[in-house]
N, CA, C and O of each residue as an XYZ file, in Angstrom:
616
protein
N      -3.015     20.219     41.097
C      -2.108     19.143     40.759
C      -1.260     19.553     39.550
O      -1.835     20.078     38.597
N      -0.125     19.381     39.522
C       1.018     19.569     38.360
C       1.144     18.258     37.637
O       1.237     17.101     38.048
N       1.118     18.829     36.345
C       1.306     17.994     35.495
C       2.111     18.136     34.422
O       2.025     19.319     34.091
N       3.151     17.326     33.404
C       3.817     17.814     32.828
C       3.062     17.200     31.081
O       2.896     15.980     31.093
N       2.751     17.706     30.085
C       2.397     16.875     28.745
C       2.879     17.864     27.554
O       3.013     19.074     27.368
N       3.043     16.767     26.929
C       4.084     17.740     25.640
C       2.793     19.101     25.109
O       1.686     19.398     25.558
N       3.477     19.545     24.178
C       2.906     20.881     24.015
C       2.239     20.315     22.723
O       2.819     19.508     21.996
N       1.016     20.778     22.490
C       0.266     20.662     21.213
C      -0.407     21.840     20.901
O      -0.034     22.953     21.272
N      -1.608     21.563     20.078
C      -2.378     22.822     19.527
C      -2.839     23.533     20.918
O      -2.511     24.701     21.129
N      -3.583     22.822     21.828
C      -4.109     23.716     22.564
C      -3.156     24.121     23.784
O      -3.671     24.805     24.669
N      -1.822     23.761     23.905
C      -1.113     24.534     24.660
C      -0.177     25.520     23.750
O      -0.015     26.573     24.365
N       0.356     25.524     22.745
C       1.246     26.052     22.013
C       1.455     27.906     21.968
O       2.380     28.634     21.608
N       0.041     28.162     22.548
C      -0.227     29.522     22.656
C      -0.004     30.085     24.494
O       0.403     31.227     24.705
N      -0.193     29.527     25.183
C       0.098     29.623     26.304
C       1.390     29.390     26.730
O       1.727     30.188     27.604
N       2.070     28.740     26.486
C       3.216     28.389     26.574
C       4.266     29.855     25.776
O       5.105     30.364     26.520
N       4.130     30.432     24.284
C       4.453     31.536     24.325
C       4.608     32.270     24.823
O       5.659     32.891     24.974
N       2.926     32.562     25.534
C       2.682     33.667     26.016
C       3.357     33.994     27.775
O       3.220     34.954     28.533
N       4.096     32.688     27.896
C       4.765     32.783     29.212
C       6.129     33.676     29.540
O       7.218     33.261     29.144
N       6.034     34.761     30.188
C       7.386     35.621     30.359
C       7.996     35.261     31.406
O       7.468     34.364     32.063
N       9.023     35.725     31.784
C       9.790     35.556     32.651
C       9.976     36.885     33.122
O       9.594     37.739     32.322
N      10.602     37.439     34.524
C      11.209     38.871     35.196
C      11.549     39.830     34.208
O      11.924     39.169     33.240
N      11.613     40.969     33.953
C      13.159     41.685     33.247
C      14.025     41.064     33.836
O      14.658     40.228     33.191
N      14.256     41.228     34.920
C      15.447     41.006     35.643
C      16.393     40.048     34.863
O      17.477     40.300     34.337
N      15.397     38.381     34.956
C      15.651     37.649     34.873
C      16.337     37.327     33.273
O      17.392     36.740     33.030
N      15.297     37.957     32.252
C      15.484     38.163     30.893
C      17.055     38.732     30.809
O      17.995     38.169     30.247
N      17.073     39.720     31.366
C      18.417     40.615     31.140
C      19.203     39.407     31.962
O      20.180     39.176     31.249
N      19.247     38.719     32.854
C      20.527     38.244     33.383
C      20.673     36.782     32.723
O      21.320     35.801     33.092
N      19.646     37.042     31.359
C      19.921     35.676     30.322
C      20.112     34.399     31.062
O      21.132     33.720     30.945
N      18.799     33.996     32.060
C      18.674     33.142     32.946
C      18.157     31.965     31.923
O      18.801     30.953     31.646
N      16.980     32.279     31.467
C      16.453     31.177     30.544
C      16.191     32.130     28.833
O      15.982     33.301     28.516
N      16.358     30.816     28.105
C      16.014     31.429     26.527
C      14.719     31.971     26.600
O      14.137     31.962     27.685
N      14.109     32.507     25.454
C      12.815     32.524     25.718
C      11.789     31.408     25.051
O      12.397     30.718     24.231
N      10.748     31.139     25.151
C      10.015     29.527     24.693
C      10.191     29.819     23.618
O      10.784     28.898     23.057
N       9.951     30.841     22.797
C       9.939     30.789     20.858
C      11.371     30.264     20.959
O      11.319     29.118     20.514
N      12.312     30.474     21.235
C      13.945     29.643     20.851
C      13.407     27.930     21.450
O      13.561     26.932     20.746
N      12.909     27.898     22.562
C      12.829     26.464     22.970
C      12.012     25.704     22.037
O      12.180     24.488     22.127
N      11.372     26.001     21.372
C       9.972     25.620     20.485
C      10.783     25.259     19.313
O      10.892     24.089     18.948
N      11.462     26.428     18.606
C      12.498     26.347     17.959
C      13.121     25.146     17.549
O      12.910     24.410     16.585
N      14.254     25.083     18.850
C      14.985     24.015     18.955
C      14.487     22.484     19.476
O      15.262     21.532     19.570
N      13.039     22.430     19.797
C      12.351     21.292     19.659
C      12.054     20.901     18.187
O      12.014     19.704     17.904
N      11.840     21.861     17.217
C      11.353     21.526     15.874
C      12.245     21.190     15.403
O      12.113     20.038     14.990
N      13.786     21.874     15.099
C      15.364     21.648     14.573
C      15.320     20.172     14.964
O      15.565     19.297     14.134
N      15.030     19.922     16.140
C      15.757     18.532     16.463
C      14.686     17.333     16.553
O      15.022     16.372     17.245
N      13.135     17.288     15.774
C      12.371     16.676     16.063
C      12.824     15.510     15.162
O      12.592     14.457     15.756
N      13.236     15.352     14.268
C      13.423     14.044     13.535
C      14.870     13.033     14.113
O      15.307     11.970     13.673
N      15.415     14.057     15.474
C      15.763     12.850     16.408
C      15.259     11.856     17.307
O      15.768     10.788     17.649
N      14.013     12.463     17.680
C      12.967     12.139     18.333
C      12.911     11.819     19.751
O      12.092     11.185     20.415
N      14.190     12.529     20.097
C      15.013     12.874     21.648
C      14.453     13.848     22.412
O      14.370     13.637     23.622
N      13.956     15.114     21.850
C      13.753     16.106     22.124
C      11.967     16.422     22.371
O      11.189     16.427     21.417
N      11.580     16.639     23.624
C      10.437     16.830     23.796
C       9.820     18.550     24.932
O       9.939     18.856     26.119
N       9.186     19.229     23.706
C       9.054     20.082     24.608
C       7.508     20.133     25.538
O       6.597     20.164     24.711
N       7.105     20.145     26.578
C       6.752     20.588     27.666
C       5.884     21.111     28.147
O       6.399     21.873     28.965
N       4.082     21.292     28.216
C       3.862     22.567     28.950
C       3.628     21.796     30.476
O       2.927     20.831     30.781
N       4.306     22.445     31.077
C       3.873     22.887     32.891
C       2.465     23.199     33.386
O       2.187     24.392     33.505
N       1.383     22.138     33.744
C       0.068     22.182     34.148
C      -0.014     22.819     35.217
O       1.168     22.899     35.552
N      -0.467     23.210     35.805
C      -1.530     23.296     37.371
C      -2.869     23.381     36.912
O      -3.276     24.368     36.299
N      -3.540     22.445     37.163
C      -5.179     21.495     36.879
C      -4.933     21.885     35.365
O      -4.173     21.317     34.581
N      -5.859     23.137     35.095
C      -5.800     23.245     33.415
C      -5.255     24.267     33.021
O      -5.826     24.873     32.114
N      -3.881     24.848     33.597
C      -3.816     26.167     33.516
C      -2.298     26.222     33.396
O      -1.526     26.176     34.354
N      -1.895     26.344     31.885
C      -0.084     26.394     31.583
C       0.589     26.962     32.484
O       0.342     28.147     32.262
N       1.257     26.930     33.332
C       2.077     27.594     34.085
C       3.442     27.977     33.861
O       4.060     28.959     34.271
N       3.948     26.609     32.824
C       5.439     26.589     32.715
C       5.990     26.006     31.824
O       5.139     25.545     31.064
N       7.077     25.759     31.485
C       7.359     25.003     30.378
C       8.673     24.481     30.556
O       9.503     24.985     31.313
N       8.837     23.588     29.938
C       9.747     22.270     30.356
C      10.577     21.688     29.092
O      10.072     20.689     28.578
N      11.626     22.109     28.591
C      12.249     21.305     27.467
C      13.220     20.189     28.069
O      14.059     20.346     28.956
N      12.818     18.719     27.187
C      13.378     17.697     27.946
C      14.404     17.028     26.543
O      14.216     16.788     25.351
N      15.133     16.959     27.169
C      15.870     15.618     26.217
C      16.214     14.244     26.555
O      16.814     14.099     27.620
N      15.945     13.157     25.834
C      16.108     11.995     26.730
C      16.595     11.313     25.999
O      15.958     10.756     25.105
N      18.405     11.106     26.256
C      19.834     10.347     25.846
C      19.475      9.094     26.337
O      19.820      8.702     27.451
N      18.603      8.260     25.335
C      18.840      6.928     25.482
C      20.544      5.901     25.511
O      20.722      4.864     26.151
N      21.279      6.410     24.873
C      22.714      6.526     25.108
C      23.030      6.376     26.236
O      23.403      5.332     26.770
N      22.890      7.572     26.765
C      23.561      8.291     28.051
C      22.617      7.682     29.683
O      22.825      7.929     30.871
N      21.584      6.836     28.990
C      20.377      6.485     29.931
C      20.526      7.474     30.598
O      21.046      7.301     31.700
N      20.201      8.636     30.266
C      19.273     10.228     31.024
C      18.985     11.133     30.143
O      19.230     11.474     28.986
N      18.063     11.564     31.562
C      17.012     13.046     30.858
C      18.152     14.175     31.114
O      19.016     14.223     31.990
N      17.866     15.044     30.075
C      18.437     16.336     29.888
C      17.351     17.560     30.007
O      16.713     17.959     29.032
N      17.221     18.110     31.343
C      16.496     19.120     31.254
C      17.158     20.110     30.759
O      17.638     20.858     31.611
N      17.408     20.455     29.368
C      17.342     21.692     28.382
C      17.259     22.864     29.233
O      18.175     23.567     29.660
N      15.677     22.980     29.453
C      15.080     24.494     29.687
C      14.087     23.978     30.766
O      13.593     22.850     30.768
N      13.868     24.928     31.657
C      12.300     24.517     32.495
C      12.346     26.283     32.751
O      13.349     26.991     32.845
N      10.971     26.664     32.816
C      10.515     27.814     33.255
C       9.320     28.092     33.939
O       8.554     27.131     34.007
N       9.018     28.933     34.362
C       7.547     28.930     34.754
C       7.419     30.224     34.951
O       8.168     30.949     35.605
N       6.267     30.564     34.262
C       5.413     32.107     34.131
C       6.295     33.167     35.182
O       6.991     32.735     36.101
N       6.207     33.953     35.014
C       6.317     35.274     36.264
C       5.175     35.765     37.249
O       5.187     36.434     38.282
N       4.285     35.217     36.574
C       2.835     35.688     37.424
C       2.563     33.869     37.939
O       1.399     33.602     38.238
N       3.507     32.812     38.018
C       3.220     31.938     38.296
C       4.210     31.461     39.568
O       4.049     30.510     40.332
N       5.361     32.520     39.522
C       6.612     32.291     40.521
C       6.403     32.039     41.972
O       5.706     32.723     42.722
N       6.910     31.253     42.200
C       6.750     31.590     44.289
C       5.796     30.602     44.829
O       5.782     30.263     46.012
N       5.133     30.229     44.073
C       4.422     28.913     44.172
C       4.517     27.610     44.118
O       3.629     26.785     43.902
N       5.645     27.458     44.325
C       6.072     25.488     44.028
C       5.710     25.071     43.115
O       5.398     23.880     43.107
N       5.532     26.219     41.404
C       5.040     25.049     40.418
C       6.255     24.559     40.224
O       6.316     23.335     40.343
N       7.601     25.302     39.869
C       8.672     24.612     39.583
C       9.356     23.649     40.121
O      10.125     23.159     39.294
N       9.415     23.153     41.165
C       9.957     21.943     42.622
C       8.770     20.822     42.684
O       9.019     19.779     43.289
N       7.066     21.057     41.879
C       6.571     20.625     41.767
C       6.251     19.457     40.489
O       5.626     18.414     40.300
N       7.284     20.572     39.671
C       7.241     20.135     37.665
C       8.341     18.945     37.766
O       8.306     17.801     37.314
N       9.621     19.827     38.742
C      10.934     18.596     38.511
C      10.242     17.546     39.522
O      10.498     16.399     39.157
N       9.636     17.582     40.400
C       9.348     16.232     41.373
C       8.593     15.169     40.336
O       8.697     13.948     40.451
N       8.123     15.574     39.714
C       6.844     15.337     39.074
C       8.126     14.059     37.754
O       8.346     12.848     37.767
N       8.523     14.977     37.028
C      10.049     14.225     36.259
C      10.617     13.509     36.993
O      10.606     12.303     36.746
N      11.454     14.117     38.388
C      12.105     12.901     38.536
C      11.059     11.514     38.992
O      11.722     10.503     39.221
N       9.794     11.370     39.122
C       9.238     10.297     39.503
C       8.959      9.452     38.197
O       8.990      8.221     38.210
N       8.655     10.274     36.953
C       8.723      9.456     35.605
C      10.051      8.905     35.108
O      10.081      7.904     34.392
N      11.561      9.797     35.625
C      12.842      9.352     35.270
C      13.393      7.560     36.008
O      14.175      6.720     35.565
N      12.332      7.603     37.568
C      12.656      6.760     38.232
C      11.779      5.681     37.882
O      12.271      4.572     38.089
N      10.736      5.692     37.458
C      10.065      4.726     36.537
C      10.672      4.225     35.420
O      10.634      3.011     35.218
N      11.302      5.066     34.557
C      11.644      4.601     33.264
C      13.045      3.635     33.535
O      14.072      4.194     33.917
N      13.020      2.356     33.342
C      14.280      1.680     33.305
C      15.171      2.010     32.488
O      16.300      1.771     32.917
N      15.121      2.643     31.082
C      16.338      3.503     30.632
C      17.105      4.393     30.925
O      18.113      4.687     30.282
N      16.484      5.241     32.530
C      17.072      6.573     32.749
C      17.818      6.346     33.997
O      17.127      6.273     35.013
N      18.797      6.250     34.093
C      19.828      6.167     35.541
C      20.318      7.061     36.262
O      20.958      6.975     37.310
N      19.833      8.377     35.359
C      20.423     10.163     36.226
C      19.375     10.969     35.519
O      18.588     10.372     34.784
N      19.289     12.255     35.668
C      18.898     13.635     35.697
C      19.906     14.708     35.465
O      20.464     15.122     36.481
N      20.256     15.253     34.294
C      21.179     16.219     34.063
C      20.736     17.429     33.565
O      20.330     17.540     32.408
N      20.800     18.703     34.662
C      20.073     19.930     34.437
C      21.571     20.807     34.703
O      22.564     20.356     35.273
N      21.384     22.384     34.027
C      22.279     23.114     34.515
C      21.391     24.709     34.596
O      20.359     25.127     34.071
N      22.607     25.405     35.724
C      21.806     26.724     35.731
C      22.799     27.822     35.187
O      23.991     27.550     35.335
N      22.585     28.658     34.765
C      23.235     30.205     34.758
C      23.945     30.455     35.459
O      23.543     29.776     36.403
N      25.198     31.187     35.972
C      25.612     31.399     37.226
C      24.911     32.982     37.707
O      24.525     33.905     36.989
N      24.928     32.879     38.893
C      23.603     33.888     39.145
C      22.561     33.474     39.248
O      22.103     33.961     40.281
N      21.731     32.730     38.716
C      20.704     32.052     38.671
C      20.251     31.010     40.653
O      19.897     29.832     40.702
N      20.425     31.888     41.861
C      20.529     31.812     42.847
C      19.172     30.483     42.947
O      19.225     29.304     43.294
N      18.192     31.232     42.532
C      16.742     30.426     42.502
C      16.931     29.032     42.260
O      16.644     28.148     43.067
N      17.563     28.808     40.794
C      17.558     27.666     40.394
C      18.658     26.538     40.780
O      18.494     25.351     40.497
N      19.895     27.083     41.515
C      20.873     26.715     41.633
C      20.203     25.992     43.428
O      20.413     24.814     43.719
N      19.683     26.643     44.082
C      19.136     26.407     45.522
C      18.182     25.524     44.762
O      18.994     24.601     44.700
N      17.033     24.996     44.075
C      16.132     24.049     43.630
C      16.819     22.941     43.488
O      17.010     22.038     44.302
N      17.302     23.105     42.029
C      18.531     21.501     42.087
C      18.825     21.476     43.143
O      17.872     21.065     43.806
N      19.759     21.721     43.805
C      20.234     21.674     44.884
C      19.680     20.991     46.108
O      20.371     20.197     46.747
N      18.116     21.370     46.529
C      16.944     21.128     47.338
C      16.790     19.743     46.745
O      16.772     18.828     47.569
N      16.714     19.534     45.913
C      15.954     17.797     45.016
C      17.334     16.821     44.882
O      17.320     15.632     44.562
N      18.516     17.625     45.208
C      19.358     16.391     45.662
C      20.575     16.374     44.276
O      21.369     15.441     44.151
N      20.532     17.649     43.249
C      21.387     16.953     42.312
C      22.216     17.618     42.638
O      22.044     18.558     43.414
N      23.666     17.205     41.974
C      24.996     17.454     42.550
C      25.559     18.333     41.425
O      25.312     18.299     40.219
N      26.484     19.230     42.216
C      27.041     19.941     40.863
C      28.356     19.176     40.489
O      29.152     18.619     41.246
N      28.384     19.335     38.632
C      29.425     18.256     38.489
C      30.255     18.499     37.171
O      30.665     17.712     36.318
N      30.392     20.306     37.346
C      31.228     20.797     36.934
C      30.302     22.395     36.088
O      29.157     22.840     36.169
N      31.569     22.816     35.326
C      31.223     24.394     34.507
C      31.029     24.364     33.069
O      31.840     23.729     32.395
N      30.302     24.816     32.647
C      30.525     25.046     31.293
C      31.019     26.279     30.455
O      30.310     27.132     29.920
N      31.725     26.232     30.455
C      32.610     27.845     30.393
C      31.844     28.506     29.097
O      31.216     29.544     29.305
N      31.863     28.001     27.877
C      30.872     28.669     26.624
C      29.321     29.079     27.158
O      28.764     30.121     26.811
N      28.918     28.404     27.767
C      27.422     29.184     28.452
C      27.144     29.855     29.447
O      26.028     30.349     29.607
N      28.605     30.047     30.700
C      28.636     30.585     31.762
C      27.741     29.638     32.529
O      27.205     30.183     33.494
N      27.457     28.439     32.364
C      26.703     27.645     33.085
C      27.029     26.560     33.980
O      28.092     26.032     33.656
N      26.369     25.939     35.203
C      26.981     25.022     36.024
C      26.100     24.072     35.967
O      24.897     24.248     36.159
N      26.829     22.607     35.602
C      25.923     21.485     35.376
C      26.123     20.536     36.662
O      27.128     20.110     37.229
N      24.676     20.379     36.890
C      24.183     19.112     37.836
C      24.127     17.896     37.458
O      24.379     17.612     36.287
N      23.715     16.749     38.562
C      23.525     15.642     38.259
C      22.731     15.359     38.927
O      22.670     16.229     39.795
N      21.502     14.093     39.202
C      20.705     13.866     40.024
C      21.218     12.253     39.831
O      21.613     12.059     38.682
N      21.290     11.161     40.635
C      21.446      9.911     40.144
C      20.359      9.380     40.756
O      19.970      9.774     41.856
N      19.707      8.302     39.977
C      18.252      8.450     40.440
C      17.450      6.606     41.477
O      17.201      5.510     40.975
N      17.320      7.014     42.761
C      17.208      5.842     43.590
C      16.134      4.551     42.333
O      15.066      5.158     42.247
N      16.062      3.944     41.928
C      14.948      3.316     41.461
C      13.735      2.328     41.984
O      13.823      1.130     42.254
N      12.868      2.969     42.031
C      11.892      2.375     42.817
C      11.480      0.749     42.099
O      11.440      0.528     40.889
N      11.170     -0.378     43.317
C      11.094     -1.520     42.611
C       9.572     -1.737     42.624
O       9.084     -2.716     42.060
């Protein structure tokens, strides 16, 4: 079972220790978690910013930086990753299913806004698979941002 819970003492080391491809590293697909960790701490006294570890039963798989624009009523998936020795396994289609069912619970959140790399084939086919729409470029990151708008369950 996948589960998503913020990162504390006893995940904080696993969650490091999570790599990603070369490949993937070199085609500057995702940051690496020390920058995501990072930029969870920079921005903790907004109290917007929540980073993530990616369960399967008890076993970190992945990691998940979320932001949630009470403003904007939506989540901002930042970052999501998952191990290299964890790939190919539906933890990731498992982590976002898993979000969008807490986004569709939460009466503050009315969308899902994630973006990928261009190149980033994997992630661009996932969004894609879960229904979010692309809804434009970001030219400073080379990145393409989605949208998910989210049915709300009564």
């Amino acid at each position: 079972m996948i589960e998503i819970k913020l990162v504390d003492e006893s995940s904080f080391q696993a969650v490091l220790d999570l790599k990603i491809s070369e490949a993937d590293e070199r085609a500057r697909f995702v940051s690496p978690n020390v920058r995501s960790l990072a930029d969870a701490w920079l921005y903790r006294e907004n109290g917007d910013v929540f980073p993530m570890a990616i369960y399967w039963n008890e076993l970190v798989v992945g990691f998940l930086l979320l932001e949630i624009d009470k403003d904007e009523a939506e989540y901002f998936i930042w970052r999501i990753m998952i191990g290299q020795q964890y790939q190919g396994r539906g933890y990731g289609r498992k982590a976002l299913e898993v979000l969008i069912k807490k986004a569709q619970m939460d009466i503050a959140c009315n969308h899902i806004i994630a973006d990928y790399v261009v190149g980033n084939e994997k992630m661009k086919h996932l969004l894609t698979s879960l229904g979010f729409q692309e809804t434009g470029f970001i030219e400073g990151n080379n990145e393409v941002a989605m949208r998910l708008d989210l049915k709300k369950e009564e």
